[in-house]
N, C-alpha and C positions, 0 to 999 in steps of 0.2 A: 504494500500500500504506500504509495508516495504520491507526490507531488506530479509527477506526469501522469497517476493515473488520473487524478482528479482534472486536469489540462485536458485527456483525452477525452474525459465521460462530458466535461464544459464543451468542447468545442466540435463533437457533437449535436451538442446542443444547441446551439448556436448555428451549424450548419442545417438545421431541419428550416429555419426559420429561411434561410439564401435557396433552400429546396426547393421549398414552397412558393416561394415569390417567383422564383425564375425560370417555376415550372420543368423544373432537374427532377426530376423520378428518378433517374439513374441514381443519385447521390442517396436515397433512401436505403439504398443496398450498404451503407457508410453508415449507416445512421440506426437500422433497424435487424434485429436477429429473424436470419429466414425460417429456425424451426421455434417451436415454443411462442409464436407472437401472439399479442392478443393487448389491441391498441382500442381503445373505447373512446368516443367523444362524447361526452353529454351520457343520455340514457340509451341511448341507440346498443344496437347490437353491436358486437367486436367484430372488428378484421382480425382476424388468425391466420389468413394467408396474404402473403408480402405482394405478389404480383395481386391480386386482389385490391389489397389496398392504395395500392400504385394506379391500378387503372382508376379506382370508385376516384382519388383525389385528384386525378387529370380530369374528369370528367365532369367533375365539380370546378376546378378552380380556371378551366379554359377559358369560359365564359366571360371572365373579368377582363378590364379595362387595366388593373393594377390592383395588388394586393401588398400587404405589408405586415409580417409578421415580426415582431421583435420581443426575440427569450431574455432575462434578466435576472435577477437577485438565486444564482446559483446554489443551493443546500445539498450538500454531497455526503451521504454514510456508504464509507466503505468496509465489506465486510467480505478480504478473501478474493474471492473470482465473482463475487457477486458485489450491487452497489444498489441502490436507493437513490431517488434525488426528489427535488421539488423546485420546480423552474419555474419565474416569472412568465406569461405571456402578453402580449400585446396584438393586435389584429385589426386591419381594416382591409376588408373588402369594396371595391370600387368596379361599378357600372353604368356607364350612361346611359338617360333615359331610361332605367329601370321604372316601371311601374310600383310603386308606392316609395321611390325615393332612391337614390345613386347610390348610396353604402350604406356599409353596414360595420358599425365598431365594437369590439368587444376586450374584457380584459378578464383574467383569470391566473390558473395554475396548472401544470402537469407535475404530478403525481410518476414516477415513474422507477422502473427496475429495469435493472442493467447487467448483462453477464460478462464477461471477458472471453474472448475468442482467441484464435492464432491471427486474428487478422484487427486488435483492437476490442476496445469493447463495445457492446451494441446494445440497443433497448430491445428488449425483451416485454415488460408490460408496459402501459400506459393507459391512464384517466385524466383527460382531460375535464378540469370545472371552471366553472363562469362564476364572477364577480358581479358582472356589470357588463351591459349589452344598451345599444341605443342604435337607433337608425333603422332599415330595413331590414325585419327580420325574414323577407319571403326572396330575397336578392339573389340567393342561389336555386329557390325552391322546384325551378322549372327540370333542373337537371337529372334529378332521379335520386340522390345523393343526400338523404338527412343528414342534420346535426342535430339532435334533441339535448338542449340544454337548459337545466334551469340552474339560477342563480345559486349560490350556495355560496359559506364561507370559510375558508382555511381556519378560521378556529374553529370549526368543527368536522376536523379531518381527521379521524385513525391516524391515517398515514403522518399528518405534517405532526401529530405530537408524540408518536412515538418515533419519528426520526433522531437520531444520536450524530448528528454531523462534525460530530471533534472526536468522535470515537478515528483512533487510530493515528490522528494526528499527531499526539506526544509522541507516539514512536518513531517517527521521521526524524527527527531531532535528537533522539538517544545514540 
């Protein structure tokens, strides 16, 4: 457990967001574990399969004009070949002339688990939640491709209070 692992599992993280925006599906193969996946947004059912969820999010996010995802305030427990995180998100969706309004903004968290590979480490789960949403919420609605999300908040997350994020870290320094 050191200091690059945490660098790898951040910037990751951070590449989902340049993914996304620039419509790289390729880069998810970087980003995501092809056995074991099981990515949830909202209340929607899970992607469990990689190509799956590479096609459903192309065919969701082509339609846009521009999107802009931006991950932030990084919480990392590492434990071993396995890791924990919980990542700031940011998001706007942008369409012109869309019927009931151009974008759509929203902020929240991902909730995520992470294994180590021969090739880096890779997510493995993911739960995305919402904070706070404003704008058009039917902006993608046309495409076939839910996101069922309701509001919710990080204090009342299993996950964000039993995270241990300095677990491990003393021993980088011993």
């Amino acid at each position: 457990m050191s200091l690059d692992d945490r660098e790898d599992i951040r910037s990751r993280l951070i590449l989902y967001g340049f993914a996304v925006d620039s419509l790289r599906w390729d880069l998810f193969d970087e980003i995501f574990a092809s056995e074991g996946l099981h990515v949830r947004h909202g209340e929607r059912e899970p992607w469990t399969d990689l190509a799956m969820f590479k096609n459903d999010f192309e065919i969701f996010h082509r339609i846009f004009d521009s999107t802009r995802h931006s991950m932030s305030n990084f919480i990392i427990e590492l434990n071993g070949d396995t890791a924990r995180s919980i990542t700031y998100g940011q998001y706007r969706l942008v369409r012109s002339g869309a019927e009931g309004g151009d974008y759509w903004y929203g902020e929240g968290w991902y909730e995520d688990e992470h294994v180590r590979t021969s090739k880096g480490w890779r997510l493995r789960k993911r739960q995305s939640r919402q904070v706070y949403r404003e704008g058009n919420d039917a902006i993608g609605s046309n495409t076939g491709v839910r996101f069922l999300h309701k509001t919710s908040s990080l204090q009342h997350s299993p996950h964000a209070r039993s995270l241990q994020p300095l677990k491990g870290w003393a021993d980088q320094w011993a």
